[in-house]
C-alpha positions as CSV (number, residue, x, y, z in Angstrom):
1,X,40.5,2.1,-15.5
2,X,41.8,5.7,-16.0
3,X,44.4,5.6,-13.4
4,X,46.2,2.6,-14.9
5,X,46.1,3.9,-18.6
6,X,47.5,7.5,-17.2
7,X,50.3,5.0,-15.4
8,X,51.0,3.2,-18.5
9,X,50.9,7.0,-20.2
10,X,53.5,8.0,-17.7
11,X,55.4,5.0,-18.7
12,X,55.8,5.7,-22.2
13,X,56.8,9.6,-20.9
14,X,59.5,7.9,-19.1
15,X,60.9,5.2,-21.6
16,X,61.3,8.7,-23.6
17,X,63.6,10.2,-21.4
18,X,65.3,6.7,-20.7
19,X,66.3,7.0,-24.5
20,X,67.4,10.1,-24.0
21,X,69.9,8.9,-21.2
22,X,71.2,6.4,-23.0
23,X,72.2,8.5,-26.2
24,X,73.7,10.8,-24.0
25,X,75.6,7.6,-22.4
26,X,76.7,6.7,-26.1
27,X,78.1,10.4,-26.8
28,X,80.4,10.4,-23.8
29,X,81.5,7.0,-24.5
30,X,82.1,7.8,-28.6
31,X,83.4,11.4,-28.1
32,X,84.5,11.7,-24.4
33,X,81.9,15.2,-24.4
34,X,79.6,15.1,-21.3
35,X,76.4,17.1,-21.4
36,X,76.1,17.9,-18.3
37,X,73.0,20.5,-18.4
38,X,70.5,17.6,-20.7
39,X,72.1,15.0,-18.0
40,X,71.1,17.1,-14.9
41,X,67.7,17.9,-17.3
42,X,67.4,13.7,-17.2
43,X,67.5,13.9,-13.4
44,X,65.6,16.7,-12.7
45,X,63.1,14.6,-15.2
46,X,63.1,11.5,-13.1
47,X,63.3,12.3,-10.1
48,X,60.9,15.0,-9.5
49,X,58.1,13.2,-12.8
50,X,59.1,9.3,-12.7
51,X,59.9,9.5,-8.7
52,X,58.3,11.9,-6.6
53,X,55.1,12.4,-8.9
54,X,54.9,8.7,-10.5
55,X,56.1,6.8,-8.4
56,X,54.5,8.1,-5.4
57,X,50.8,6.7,-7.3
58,X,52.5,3.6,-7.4
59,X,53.9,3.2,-3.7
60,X,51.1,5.0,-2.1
61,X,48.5,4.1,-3.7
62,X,48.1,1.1,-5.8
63,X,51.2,-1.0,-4.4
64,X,49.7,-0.3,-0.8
65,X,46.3,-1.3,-2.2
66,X,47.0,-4.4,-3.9
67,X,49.4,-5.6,-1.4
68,X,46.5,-4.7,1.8
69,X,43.0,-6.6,-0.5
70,X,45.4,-9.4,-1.6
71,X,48.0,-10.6,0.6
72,X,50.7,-11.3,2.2
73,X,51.9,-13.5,-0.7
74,X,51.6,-10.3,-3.0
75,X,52.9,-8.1,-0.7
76,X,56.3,-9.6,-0.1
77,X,56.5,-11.1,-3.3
78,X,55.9,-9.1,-6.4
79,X,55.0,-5.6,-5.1
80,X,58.3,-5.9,-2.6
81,X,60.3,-6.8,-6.1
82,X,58.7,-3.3,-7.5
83,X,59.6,-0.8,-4.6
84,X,63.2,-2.8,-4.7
85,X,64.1,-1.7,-8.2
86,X,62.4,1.5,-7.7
87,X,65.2,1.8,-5.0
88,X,67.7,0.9,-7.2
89,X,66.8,3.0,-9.5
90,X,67.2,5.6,-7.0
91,X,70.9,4.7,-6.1
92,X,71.6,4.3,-10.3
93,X,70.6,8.1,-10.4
94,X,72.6,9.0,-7.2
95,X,76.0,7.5,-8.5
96,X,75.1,9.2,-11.8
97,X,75.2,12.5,-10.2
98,X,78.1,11.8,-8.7
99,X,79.9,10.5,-11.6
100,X,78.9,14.0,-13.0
101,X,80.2,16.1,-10.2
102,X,83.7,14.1,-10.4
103,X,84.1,14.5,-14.0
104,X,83.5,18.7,-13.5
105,X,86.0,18.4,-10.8
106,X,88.4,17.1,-12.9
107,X,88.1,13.5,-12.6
108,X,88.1,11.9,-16.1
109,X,88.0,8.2,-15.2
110,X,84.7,8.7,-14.0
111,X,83.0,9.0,-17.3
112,X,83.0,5.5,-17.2
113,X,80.9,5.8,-14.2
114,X,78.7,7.7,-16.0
115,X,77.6,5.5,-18.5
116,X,77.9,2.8,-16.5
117,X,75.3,4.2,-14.0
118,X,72.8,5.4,-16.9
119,X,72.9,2.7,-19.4
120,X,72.2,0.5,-15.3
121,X,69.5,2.2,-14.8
122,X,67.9,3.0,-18.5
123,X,68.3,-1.2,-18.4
124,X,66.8,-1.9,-15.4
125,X,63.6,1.0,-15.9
126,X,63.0,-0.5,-19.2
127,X,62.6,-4.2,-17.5
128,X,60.6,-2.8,-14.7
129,X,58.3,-0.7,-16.8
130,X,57.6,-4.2,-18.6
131,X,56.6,-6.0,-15.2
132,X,54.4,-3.0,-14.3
133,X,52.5,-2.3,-17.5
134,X,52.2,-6.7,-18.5
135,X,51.7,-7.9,-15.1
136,X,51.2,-6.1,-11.8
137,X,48.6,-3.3,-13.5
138,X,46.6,-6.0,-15.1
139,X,46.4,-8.3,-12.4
140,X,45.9,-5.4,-10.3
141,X,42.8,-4.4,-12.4
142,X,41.4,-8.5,-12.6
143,X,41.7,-8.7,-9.0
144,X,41.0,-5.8,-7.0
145,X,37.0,-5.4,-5.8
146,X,35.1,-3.0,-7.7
147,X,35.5,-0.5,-4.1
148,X,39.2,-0.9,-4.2
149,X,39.4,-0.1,-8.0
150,X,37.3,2.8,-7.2
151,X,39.5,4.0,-4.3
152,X,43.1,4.1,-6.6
153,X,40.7,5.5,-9.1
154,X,39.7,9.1,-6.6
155,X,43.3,9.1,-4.9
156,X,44.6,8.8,-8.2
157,X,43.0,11.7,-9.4
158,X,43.4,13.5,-6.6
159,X,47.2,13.6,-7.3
160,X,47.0,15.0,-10.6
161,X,44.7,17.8,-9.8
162,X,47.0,18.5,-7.5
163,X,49.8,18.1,-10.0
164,X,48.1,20.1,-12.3
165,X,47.9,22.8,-10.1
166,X,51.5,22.9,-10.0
167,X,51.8,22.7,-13.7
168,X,54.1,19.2,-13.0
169,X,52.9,17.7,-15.9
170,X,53.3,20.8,-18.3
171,X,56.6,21.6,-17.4
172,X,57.9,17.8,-17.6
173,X,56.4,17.2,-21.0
174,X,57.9,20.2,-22.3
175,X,61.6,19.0,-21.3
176,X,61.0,15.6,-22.6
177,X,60.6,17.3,-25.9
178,X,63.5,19.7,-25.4
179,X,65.3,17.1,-24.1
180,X,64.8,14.7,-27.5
181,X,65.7,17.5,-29.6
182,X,69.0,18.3,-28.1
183,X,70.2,14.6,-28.4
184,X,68.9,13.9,-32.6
């Protein structure tokens, strides 16, 4: 199924900028520097890519699938487990950018809220990116009918034309690489 290989794709386009993060974490823990403009890159990265653009294909489309053709059970067990740590990946990021503002306002003791915050949130995407890509995709693809499989598939699509128009993927590839260059 296309949708869940370009899923699975995005994954490993995300697990690149989770490295990034976390060496970023490791300079301002080892030398005290923040790099503010490759961390605000990072966010800019997952929130507009991982969140709004991957995410959103998740949620709207083959979470709300799965959990509608298979159940209850599903619905309010493993799929409620995904949109929870997508949510707390979402507050990880927000403290982050906090952390960042109080350390260029002066406040040094929050560097320690920045790594804290990344390396919680680089863990916790790499876990859930293993749950998605070993578990829900493939029992997704066993167990949704051929119709449902077929409607991810169009709605899917329809997001990255509409992506592509845009240029979201361009642009976001392009800072990954930028991105990994600044911090080797």
């Amino acid at each position: 199924m296309k949708s869940i290989k370009l899923l699975v794709a995005e994954h490993n386009n995300i697990k690149r900028v989770l490295k990034v993060v976390r060496k970023l974490a490791v300079k301002v823990f080892e030398s005290g520097e923040v790099d503010f403009e490759s961390f605000y890159d990072g966010i800019d990265f997952i929130r507009n890519y991982a969140d709004k653009h991957h995410h959103n294909k998740e949620e709207e489309i083959l979470f709300k699938k799965l959990s509608e053709e298979l159940g209850e059970p599903l619905a309010s067990g493993p799929i409620s487990a995904m949109f929870s740590e997508h949510d707390l990946g979402r507050l990880f990021i927000y403290n982050l950018e906090q952390a960042l503002k109080a350390v260029k306002d002066g406040d040094e003791e929050a560097k320690v809220d920045i790594i804290a915050n990344a390396v919680a949130y680089t863990d916790l995407l790499y876990r859930h990116i293993d749950k998605e890509d070993n578990a829900i995709y493939t029992y997704g693809e066993k167990n949704l009918s051929k119709k449902s499989l077929a409607e991810v598939e169009e709605a899917c699509h329809q997001v990255e034309l509409e992506a592509n128009q845009q240029g979201l993927q361009d642009k976001y590839l392009k800072l990954i690489d930028d991105l990994e260059q600044r911090v080797d």
